[in-house]
Gaussian input, Z-matrix of N, CA and C with variables (Angstrom, degrees):
# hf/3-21g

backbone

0 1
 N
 C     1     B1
 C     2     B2     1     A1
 N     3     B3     2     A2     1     D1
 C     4     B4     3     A3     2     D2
 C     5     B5     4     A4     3     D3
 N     6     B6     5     A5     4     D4
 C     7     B7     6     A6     5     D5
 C     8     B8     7     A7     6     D6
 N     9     B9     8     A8     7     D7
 C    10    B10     9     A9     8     D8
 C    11    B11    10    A10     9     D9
 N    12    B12    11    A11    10    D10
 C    13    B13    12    A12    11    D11
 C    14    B14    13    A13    12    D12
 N    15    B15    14    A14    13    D13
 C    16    B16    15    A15    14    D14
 C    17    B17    16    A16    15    D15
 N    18    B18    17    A17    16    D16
 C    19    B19    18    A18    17    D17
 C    20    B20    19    A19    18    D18
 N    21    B21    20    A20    19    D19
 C    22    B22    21    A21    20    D20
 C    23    B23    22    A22    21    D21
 N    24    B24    23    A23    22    D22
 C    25    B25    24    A24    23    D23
 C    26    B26    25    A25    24    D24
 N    27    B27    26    A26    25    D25
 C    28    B28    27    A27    26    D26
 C    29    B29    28    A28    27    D27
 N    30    B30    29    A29    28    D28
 C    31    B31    30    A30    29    D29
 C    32    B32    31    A31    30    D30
 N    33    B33    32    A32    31    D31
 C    34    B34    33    A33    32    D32
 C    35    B35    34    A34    33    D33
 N    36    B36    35    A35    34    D34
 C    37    B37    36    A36    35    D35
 C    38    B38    37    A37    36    D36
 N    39    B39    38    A38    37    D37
 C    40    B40    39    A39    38    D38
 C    41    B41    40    A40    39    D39
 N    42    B42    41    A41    40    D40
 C    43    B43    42    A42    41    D41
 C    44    B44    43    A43    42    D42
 N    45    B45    44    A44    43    D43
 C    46    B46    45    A45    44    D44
 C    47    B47    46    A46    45    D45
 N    48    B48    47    A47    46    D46
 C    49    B49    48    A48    47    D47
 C    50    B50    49    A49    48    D48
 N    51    B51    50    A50    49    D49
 C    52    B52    51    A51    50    D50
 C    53    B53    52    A52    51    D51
 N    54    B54    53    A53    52    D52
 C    55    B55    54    A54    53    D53
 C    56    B56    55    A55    54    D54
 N    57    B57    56    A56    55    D55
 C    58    B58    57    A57    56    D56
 C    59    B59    58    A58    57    D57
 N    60    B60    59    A59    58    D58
 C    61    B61    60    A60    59    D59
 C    62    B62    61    A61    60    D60
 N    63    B63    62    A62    61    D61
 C    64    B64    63    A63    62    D62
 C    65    B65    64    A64    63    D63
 N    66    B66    65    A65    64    D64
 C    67    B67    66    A66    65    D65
 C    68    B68    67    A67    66    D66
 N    69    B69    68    A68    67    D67
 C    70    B70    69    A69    68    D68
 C    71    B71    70    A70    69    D69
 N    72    B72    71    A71    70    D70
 C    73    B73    72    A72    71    D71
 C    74    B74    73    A73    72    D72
 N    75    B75    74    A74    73    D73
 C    76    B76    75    A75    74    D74
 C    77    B77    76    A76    75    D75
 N    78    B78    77    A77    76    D76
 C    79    B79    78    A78    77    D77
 C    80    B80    79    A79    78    D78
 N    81    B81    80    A80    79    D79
 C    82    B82    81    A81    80    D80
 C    83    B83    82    A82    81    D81
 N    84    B84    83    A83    82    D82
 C    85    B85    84    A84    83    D83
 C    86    B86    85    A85    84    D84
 N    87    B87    86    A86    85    D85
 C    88    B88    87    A87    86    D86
 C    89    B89    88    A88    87    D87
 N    90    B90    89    A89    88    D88
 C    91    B91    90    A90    89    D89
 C    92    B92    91    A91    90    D90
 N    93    B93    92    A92    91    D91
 C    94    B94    93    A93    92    D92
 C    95    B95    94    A94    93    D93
 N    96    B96    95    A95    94    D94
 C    97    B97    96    A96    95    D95
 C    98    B98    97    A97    96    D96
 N    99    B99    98    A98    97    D97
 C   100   B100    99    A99    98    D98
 C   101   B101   100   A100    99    D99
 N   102   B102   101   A101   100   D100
 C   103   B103   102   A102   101   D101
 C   104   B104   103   A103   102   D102
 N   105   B105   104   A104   103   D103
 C   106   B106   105   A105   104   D104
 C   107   B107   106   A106   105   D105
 N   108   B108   107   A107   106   D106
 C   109   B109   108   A108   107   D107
 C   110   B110   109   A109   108   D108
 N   111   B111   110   A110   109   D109
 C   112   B112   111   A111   110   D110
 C   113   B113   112   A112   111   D111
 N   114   B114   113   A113   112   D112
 C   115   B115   114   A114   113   D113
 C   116   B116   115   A115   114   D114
 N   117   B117   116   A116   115   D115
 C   118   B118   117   A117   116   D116
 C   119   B119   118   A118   117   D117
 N   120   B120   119   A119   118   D118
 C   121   B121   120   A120   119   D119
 C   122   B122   121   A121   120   D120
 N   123   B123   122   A122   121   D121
 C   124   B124   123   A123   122   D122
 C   125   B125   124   A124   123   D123
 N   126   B126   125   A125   124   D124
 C   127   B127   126   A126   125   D125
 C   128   B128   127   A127   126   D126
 N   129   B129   128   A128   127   D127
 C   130   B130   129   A129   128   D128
 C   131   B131   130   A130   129   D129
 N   132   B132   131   A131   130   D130
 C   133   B133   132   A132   131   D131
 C   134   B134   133   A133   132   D132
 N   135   B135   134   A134   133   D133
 C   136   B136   135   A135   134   D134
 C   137   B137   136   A136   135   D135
 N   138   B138   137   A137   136   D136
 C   139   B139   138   A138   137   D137
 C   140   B140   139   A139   138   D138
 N   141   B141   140   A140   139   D139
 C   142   B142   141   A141   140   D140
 C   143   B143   142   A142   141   D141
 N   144   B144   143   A143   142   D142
 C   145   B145   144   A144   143   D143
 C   146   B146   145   A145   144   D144
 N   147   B147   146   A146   145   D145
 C   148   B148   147   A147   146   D146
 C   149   B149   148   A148   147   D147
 N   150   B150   149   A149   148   D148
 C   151   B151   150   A150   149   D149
 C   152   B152   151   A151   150   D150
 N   153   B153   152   A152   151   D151
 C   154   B154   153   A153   152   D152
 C   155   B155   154   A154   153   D153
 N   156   B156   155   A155   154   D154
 C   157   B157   156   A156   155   D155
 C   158   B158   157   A157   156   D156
 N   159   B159   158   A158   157   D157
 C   160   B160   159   A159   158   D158
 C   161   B161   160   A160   159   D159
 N   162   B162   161   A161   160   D160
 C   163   B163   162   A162   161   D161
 C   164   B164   163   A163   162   D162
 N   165   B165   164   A164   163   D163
 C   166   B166   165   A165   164   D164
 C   167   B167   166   A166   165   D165
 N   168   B168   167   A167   166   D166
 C   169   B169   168   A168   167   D167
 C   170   B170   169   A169   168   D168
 N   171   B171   170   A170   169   D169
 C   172   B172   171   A171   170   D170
 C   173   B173   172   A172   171   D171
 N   174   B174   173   A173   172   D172
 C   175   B175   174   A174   173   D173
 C   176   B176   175   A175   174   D174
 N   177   B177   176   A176   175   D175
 C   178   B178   177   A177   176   D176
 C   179   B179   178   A178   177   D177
 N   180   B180   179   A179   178   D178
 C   181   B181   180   A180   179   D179
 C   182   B182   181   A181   180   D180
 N   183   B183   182   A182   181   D181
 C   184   B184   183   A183   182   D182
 C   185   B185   184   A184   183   D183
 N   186   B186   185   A185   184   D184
 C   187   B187   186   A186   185   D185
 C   188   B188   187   A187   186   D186
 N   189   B189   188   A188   187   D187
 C   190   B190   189   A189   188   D188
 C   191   B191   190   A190   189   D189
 N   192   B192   191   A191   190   D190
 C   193   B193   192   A192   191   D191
 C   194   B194   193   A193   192   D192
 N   195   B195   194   A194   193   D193
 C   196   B196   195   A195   194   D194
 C   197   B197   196   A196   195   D195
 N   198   B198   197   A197   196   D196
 C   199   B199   198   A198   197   D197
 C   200   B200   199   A199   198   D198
 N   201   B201   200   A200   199   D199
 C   202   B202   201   A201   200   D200
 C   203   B203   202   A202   201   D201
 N   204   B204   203   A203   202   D202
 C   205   B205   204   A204   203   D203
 C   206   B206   205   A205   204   D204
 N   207   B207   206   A206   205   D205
 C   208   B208   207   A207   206   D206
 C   209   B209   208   A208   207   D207
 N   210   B210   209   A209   208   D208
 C   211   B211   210   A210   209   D209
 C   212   B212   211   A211   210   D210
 N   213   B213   212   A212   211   D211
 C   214   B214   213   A213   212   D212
 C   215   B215   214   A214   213   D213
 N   216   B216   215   A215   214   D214
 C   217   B217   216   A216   215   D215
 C   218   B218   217   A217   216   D216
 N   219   B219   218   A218   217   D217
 C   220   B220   219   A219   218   D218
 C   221   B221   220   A220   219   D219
 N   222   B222   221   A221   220   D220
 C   223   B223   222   A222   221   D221
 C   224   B224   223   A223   222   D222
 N   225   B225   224   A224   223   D223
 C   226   B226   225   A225   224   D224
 C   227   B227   226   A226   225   D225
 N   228   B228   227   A227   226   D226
 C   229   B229   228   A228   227   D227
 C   230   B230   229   A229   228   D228
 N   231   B231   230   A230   229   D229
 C   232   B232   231   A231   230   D230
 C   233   B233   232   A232   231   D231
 N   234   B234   233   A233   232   D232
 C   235   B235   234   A234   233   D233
 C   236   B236   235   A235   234   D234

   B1=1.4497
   B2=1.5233
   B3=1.5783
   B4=1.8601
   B5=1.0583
   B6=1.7485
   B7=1.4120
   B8=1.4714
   B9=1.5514
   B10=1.6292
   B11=1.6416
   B12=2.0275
   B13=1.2500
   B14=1.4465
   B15=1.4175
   B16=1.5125
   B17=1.1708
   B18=1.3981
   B19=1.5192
   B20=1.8383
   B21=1.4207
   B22=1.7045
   B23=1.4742
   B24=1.7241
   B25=1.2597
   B26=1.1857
   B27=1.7126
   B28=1.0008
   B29=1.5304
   B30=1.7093
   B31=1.6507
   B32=1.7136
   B33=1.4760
   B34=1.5175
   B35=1.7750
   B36=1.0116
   B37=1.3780
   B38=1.8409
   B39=1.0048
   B40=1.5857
   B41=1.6228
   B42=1.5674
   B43=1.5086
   B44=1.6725
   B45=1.4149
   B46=1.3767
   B47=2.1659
   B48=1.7611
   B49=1.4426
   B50=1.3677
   B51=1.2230
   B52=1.7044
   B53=1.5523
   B54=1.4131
   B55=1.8944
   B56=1.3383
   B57=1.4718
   B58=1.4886
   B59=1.2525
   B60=1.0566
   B61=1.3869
   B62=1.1508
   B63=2.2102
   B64=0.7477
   B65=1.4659
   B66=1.5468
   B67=1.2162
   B68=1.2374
   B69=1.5182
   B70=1.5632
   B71=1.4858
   B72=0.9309
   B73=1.5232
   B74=1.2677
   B75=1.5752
   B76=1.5686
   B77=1.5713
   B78=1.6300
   B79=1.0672
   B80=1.4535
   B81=1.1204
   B82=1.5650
   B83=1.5551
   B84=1.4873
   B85=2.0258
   B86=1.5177
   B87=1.3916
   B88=1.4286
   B89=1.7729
   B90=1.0025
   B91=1.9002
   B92=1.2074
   B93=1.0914
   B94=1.3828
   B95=1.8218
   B96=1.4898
   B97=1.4644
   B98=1.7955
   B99=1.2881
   B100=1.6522
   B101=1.4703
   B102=1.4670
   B103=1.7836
   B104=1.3232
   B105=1.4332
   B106=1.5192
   B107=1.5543
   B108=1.1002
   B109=1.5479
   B110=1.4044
   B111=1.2665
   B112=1.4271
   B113=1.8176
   B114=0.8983
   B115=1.3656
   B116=1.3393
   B117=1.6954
   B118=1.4152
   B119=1.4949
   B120=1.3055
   B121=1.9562
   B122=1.7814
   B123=1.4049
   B124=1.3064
   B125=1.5815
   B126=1.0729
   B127=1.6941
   B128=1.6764
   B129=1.3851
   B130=1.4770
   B131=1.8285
   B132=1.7746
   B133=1.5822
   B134=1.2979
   B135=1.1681
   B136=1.5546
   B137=1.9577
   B138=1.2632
   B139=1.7516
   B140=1.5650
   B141=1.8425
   B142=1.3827
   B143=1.4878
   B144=1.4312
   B145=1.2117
   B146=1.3561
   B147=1.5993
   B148=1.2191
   B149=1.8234
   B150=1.2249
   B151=1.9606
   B152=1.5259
   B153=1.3672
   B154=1.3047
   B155=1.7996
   B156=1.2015
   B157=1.7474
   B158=1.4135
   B159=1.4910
   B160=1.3969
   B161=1.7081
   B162=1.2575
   B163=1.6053
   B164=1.6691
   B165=1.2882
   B166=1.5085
   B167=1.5646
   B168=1.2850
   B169=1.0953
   B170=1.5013
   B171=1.4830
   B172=1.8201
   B173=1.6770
   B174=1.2826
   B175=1.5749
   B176=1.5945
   B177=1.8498
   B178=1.4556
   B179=1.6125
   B180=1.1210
   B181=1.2025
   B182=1.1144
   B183=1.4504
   B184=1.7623
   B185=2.0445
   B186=1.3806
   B187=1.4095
   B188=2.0036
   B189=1.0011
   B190=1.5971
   B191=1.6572
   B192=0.7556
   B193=1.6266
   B194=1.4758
   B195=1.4207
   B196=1.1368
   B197=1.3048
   B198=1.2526
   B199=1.5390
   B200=1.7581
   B201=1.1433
   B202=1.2480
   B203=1.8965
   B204=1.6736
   B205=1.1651
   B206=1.6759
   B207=1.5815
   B208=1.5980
   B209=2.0163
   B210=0.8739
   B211=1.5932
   B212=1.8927
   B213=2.3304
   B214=1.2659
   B215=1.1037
   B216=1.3299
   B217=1.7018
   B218=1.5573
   B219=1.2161
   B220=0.9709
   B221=1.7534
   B222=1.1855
   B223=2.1025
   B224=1.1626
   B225=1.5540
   B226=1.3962
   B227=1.7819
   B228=1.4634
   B229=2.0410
   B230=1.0863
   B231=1.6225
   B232=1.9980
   B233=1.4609
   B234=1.3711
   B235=1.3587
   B236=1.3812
   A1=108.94
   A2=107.73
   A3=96.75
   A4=119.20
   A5=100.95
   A6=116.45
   A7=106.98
   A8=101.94
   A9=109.04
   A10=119.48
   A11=106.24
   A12=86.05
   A13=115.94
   A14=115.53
   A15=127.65
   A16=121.91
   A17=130.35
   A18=154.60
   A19=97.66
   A20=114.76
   A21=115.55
   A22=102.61
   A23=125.63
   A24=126.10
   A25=128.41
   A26=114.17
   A27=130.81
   A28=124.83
   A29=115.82
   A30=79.93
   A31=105.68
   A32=108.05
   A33=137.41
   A34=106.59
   A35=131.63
   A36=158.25
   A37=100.30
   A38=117.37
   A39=129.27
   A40=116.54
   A41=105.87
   A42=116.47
   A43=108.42
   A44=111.79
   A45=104.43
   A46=87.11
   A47=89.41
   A48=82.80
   A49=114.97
   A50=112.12
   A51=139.08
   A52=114.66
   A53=109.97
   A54=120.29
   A55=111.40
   A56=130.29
   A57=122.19
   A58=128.97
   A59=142.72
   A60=154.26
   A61=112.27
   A62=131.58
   A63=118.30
   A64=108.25
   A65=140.86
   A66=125.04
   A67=134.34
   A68=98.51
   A69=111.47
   A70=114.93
   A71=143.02
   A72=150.24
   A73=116.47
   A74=121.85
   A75=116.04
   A76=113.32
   A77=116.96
   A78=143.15
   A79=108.29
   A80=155.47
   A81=141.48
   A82=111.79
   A83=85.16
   A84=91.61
   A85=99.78
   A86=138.87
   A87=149.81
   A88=101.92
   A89=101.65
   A90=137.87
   A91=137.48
   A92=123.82
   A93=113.97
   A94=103.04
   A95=90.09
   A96=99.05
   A97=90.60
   A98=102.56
   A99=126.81
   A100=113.62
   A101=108.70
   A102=99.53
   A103=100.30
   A104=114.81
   A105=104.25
   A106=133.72
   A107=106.38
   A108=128.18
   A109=134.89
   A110=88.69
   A111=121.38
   A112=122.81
   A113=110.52
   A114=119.96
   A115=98.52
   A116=131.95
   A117=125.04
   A118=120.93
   A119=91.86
   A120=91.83
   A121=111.61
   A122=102.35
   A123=99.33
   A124=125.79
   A125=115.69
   A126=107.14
   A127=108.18
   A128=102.02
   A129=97.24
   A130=120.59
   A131=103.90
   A132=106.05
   A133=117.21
   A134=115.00
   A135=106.95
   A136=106.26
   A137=102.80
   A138=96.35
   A139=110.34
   A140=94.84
   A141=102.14
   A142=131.49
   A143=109.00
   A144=136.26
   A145=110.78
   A146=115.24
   A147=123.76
   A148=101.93
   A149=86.39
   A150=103.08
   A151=102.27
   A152=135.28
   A153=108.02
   A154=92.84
   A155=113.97
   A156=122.40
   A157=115.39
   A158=120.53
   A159=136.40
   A160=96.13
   A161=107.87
   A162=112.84
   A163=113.58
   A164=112.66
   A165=122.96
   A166=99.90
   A167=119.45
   A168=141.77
   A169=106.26
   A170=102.42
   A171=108.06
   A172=92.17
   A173=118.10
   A174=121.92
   A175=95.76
   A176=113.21
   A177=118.51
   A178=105.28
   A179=142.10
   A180=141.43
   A181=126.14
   A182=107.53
   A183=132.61
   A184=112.73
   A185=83.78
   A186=74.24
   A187=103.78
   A188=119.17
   A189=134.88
   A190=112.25
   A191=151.11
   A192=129.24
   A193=124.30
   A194=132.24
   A195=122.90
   A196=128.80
   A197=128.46
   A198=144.18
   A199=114.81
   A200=112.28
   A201=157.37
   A202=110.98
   A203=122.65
   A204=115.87
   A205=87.95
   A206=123.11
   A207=92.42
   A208=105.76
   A209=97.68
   A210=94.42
   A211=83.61
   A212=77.23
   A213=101.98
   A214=105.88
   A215=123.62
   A216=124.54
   A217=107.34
   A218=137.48
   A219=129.53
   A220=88.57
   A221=88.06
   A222=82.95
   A223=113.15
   A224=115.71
   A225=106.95
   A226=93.28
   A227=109.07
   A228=89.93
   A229=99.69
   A230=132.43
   A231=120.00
   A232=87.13
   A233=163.76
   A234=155.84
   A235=111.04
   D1=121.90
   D2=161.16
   D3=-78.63
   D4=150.15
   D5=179.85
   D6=-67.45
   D7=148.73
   D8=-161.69
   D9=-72.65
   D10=-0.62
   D11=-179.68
   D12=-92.85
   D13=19.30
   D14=167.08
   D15=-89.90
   D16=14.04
   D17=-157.91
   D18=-94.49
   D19=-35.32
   D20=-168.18
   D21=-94.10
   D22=11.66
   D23=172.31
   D24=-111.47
   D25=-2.29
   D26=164.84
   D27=-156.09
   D28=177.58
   D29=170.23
   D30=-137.29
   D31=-14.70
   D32=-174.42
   D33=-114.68
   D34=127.23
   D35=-158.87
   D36=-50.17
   D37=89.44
   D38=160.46
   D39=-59.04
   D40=137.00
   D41=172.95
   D42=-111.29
   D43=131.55
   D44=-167.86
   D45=-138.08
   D46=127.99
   D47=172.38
   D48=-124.37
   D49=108.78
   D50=169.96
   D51=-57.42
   D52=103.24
   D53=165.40
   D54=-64.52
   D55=96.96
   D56=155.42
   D57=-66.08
   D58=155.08
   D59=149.56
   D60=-112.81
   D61=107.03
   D62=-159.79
   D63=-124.32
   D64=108.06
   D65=173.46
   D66=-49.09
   D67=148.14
   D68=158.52
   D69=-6.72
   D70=-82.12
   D71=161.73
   D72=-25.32
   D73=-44.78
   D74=-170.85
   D75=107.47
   D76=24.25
   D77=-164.28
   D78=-104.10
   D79=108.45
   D80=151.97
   D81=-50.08
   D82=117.76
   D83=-176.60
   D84=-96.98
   D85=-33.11
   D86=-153.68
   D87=-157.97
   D88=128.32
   D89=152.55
   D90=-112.55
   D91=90.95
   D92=169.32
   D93=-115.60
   D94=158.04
   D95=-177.38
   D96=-102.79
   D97=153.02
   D98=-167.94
   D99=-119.65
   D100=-12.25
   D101=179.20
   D102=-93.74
   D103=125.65
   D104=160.94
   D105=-80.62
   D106=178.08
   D107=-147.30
   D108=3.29
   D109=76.23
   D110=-179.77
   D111=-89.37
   D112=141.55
   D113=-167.89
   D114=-57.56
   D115=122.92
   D116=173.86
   D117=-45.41
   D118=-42.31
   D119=-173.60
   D120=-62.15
   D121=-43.84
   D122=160.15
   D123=-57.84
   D124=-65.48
   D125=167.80
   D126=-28.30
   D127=-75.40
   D128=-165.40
   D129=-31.93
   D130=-60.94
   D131=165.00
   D132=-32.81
   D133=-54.26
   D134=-166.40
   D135=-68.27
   D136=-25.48
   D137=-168.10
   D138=-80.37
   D139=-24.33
   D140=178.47
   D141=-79.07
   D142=0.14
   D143=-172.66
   D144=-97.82
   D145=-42.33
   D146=-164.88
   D147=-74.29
   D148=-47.59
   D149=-178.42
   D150=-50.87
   D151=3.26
   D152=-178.19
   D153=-144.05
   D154=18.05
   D155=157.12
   D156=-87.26
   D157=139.37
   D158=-145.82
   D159=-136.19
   D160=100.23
   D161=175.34
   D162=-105.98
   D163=-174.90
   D164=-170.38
   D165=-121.54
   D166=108.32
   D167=-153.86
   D168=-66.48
   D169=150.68
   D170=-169.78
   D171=-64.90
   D172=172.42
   D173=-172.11
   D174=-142.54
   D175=133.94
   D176=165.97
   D177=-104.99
   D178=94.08
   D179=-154.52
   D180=86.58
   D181=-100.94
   D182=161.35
   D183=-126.17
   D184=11.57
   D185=-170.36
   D186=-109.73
   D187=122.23
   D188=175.60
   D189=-27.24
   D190=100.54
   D191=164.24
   D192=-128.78
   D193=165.82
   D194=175.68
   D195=-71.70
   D196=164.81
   D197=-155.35
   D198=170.47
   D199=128.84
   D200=164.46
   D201=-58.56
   D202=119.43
   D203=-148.50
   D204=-158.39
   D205=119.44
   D206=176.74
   D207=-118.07
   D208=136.94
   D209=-172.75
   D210=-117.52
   D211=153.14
   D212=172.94
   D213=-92.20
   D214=168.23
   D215=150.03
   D216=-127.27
   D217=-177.76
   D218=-152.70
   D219=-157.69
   D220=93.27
   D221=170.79
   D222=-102.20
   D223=136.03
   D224=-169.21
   D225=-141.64
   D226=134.72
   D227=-164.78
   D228=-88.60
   D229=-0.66
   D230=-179.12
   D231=-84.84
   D232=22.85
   D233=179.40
   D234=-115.27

């Protein structure tokens, strides 16, 4: 559920798609958001969210490496 003080930036369910860059480790090194003109406060949530998700890193063999991944989210403020 979003917090309600994001309620005066929209009023019908927004799609916002976030570019990761994810290290070796499973770390987000880089975010940028890709939909344009989007409400900053919204951007920001979404980048600030992404920066602290922990994935299992793309693999070349057996060995871990970085890769690039863009997920949607779907904000919608009646949820």
């Amino acid at each position: 559920m979003l917090p309600k003080l994001f309620a005066p930036f929209f009023s019908s369910p927004v799609y916002v798609d976030v570019r990761l860059t994810v290290d070796a480790n499973g770390s987000v090194r880089n975010a940028n958001v890709l939909t344009p003109h989007l409400n900053p406060a919204l951007a920001k949530a979404a980048l600030d969210s992404t920066r602290q998700w922990r994935f299992r890193p793309a693999r070349e063999g057996d060995e871990p490496v970085a890769s690039q991944v863009v997920i949607r989210f779907k904000l919608d403020p009646h949820s």
